[in-house]
C-alpha positions in Angstrom: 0.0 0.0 0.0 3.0 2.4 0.8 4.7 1.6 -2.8 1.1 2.8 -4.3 0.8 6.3 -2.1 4.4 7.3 -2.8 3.8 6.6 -6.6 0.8 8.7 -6.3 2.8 11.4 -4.5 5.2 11.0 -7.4 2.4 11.6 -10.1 0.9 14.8 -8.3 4.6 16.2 -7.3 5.4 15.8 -11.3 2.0 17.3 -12.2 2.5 20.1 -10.3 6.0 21.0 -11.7 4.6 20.4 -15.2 1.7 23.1 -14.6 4.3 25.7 -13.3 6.3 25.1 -16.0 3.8 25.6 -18.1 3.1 28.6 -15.9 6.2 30.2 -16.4 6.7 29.9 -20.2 2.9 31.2 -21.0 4.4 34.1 -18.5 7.2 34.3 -20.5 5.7 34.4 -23.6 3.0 37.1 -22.4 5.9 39.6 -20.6 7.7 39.2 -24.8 4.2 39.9 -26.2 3.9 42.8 -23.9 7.0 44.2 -24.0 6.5 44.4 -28.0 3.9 46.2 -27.9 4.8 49.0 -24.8 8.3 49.2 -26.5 9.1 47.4 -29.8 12.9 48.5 -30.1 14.3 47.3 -26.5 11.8 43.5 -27.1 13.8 43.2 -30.5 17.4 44.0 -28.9 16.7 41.3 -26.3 15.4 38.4 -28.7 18.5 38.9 -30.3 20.9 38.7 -27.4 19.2 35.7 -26.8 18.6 34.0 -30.1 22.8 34.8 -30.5 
């Protein structure tokens, strides 16, 4: 019975992590989108610091 609640644990702790991941890039995503569109020039300097 043990084996069964830590696997469960296992499954929820890994859900978890997957949702704020998840979290984080749609954040990630939105703050790019944003900055875009408040200020164009400084969004396009900093995909290309990180795309080089």
């Amino acid at each position: 019975m043990k084996v069964a609640t830590y696997l469960l644990a296992g499954i929820l702790i890994l859900g978890l992590i997957g949702a704020a991941v998840k979290l984080l890039v749609i954040l990630a995503i939105a703050g790019v989108i944003i900055g875009f569109i408040v200020n164009p020039r400084e969004t396009i300097g900093m995909i290309a610091l990180l795309v080089d």
